[in-house]
Backbone atoms as SQL, in Angstrom:
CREATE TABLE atoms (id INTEGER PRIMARY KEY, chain TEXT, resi INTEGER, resn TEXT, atom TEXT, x REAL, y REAL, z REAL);
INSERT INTO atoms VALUES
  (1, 'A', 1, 'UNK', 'N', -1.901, 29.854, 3.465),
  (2, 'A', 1, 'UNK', 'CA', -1.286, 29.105, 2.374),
  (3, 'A', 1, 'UNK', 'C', -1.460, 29.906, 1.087),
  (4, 'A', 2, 'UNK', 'N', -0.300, 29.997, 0.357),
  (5, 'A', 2, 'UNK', 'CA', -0.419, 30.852, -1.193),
  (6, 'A', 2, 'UNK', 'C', -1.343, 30.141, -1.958),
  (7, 'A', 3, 'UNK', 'N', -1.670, 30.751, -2.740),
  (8, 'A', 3, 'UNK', 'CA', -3.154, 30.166, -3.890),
  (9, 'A', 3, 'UNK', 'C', -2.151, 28.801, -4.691),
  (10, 'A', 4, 'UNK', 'N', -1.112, 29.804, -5.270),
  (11, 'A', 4, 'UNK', 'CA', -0.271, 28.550, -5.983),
  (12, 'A', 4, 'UNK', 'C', 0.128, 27.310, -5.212),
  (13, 'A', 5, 'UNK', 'N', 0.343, 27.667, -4.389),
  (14, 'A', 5, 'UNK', 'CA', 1.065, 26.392, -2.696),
  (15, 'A', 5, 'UNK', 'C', -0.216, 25.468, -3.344),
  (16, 'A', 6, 'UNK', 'N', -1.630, 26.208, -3.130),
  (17, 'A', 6, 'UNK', 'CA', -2.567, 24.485, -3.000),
  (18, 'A', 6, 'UNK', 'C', -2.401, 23.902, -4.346),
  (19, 'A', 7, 'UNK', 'N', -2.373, 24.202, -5.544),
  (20, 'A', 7, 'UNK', 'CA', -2.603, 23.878, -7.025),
  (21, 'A', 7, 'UNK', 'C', -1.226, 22.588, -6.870),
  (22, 'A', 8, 'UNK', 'N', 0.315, 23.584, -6.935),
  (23, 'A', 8, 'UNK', 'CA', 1.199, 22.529, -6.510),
  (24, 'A', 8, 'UNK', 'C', 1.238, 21.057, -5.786),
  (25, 'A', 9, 'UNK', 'N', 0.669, 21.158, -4.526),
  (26, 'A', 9, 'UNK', 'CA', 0.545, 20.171, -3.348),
  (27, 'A', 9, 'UNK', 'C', -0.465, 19.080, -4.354),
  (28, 'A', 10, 'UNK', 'N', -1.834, 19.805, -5.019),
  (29, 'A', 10, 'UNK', 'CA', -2.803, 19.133, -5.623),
  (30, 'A', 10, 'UNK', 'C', -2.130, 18.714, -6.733),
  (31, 'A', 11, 'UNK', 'N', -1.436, 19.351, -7.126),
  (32, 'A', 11, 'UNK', 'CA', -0.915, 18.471, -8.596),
  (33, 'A', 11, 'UNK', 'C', 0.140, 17.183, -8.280),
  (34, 'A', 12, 'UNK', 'N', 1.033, 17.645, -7.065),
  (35, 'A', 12, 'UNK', 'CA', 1.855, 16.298, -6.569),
  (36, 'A', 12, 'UNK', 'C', 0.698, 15.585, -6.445),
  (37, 'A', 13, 'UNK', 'N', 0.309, 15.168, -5.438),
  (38, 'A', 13, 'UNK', 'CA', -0.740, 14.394, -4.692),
  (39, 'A', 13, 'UNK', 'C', -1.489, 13.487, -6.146),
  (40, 'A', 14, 'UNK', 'N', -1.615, 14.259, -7.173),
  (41, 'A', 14, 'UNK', 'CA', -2.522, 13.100, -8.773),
  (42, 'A', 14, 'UNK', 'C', -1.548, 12.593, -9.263),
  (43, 'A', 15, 'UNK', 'N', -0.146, 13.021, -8.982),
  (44, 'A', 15, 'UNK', 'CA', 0.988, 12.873, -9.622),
  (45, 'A', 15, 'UNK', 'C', 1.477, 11.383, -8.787),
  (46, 'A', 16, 'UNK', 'N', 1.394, 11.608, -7.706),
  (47, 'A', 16, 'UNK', 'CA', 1.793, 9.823, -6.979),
  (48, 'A', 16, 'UNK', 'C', 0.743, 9.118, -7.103),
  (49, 'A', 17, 'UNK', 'N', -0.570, 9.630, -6.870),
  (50, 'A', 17, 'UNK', 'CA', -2.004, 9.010, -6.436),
  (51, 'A', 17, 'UNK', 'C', -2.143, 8.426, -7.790),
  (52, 'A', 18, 'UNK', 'N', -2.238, 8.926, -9.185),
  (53, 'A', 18, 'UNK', 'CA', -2.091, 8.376, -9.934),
  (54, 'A', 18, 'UNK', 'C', -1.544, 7.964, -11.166),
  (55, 'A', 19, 'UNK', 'N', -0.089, 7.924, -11.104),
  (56, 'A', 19, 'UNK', 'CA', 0.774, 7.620, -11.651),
  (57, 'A', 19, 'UNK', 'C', 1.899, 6.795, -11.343),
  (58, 'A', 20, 'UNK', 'N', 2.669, 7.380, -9.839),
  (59, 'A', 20, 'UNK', 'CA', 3.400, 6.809, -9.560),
  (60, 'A', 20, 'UNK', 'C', 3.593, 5.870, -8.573),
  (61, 'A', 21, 'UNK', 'N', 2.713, 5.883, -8.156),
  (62, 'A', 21, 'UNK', 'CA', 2.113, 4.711, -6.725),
  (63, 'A', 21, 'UNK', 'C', 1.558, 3.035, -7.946),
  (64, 'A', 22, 'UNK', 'N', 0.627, 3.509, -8.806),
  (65, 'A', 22, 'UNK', 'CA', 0.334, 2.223, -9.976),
  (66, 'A', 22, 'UNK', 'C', 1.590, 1.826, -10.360),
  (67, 'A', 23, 'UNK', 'N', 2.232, 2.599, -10.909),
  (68, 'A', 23, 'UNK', 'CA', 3.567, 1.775, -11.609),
  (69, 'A', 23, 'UNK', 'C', 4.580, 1.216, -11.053),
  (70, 'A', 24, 'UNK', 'N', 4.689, 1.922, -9.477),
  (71, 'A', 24, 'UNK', 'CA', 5.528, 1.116, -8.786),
  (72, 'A', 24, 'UNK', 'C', 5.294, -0.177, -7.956),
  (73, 'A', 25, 'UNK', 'N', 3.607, -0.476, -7.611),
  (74, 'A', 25, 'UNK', 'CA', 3.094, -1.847, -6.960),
  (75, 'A', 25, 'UNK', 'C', 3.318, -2.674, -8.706),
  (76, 'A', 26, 'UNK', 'N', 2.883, -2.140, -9.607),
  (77, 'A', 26, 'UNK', 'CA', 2.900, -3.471, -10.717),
  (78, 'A', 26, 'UNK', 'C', 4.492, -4.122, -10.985),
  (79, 'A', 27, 'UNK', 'N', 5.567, -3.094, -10.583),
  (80, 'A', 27, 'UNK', 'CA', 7.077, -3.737, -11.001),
  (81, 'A', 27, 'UNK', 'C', 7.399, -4.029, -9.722),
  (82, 'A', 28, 'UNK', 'N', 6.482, -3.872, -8.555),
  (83, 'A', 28, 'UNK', 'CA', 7.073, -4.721, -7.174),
  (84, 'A', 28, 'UNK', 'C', 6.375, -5.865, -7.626),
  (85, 'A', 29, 'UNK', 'N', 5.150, -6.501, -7.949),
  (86, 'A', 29, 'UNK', 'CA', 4.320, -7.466, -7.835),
  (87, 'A', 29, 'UNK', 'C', 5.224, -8.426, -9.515),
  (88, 'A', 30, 'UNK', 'N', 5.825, -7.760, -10.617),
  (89, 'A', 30, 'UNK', 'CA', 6.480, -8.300, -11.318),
  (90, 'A', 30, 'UNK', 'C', 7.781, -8.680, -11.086),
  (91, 'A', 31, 'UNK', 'N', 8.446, -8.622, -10.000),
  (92, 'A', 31, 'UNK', 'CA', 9.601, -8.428, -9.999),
  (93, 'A', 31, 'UNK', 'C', 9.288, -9.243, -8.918),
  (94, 'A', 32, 'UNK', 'N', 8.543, -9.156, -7.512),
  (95, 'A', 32, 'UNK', 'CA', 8.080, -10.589, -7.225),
  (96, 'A', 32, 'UNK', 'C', 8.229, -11.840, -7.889),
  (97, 'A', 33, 'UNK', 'N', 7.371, -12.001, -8.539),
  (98, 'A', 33, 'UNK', 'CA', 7.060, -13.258, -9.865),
  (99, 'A', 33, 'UNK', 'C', 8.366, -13.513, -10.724),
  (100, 'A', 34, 'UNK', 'N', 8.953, -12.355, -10.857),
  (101, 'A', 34, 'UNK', 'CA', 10.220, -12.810, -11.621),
  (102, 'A', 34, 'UNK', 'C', 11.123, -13.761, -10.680),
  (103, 'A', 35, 'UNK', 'N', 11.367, -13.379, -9.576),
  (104, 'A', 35, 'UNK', 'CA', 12.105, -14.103, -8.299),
  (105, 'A', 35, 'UNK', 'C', 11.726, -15.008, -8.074),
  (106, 'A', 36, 'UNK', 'N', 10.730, -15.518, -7.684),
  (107, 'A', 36, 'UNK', 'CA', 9.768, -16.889, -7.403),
  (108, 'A', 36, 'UNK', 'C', 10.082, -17.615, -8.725),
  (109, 'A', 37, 'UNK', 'N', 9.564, -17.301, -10.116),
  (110, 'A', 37, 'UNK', 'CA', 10.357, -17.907, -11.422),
  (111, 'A', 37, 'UNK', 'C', 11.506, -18.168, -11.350),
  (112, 'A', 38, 'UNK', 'N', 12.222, -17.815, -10.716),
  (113, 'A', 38, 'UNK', 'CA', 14.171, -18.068, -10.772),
  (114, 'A', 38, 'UNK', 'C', 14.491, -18.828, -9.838),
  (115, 'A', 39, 'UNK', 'N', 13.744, -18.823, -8.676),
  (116, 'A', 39, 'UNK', 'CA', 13.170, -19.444, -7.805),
  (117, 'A', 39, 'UNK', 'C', 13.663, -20.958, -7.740),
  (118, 'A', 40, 'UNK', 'N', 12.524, -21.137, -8.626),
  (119, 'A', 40, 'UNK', 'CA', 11.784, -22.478, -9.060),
  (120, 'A', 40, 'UNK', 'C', 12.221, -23.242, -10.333),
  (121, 'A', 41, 'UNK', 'N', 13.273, -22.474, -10.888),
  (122, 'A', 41, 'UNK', 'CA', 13.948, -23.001, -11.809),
  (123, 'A', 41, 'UNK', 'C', 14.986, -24.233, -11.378),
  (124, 'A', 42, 'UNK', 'N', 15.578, -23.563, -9.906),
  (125, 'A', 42, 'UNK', 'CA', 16.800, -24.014, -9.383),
  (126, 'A', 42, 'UNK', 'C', 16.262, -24.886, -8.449),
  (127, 'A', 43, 'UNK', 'N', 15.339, -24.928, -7.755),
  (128, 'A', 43, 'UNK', 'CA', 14.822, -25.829, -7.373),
  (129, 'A', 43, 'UNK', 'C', 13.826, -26.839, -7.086),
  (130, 'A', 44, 'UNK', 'N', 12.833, -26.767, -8.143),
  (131, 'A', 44, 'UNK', 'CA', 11.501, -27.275, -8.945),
  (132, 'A', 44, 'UNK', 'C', 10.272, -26.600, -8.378),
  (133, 'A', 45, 'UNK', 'N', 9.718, -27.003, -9.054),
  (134, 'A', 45, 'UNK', 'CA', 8.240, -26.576, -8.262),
  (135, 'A', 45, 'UNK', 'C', 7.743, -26.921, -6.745),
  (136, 'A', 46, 'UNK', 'N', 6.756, -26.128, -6.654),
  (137, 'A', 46, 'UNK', 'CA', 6.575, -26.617, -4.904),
  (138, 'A', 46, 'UNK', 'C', 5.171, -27.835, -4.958),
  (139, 'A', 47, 'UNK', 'N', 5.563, -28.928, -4.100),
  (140, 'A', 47, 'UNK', 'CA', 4.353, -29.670, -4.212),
  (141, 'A', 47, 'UNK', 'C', 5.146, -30.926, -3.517),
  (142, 'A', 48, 'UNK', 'N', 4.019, -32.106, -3.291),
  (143, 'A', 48, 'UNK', 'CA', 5.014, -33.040, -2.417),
  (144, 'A', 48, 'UNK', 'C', 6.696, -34.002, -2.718),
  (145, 'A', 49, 'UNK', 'N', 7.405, -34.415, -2.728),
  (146, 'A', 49, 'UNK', 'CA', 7.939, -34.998, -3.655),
  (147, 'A', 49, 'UNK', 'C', 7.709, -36.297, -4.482),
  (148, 'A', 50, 'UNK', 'N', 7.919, -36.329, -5.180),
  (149, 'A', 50, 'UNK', 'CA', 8.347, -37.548, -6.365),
  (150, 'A', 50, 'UNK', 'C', 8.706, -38.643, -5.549),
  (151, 'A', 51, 'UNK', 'N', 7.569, -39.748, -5.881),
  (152, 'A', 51, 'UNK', 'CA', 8.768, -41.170, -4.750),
  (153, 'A', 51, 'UNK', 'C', 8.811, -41.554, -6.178),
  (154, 'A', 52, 'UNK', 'N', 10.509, -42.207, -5.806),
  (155, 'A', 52, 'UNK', 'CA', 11.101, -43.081, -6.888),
  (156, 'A', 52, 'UNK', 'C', 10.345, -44.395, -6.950),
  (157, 'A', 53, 'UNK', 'N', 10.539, -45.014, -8.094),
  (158, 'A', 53, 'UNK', 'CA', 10.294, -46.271, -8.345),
  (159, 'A', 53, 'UNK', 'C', 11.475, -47.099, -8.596);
């Protein structure tokens, strides 16, 4: 393997490990929550129903 080959591979590897792997679980896990919010707009919250009176 060329000297430069490992530096490269090592610099990807901090480059997903820590950058782009964090930012993409927080806008899956927001973008989750946004859906479930839109969700629940259209059809109320979850829980047993409401008996009428």
């Amino acid at each position: 393997m060329a000297p430069g080959q490992r530096f490269r591979e090592l610099a990807i590897f901090l480059l997903l490990a820590l950058a782009i792997w964090p930012i993409l679980s927080i806008a899956f896990v927001g973008a989750y929550g946004f859906i479930v919010w839109i969700y629940q707009i259209f059809t109320g919250p979850p829980g047993p129903p409401t008996v009428g009176h």
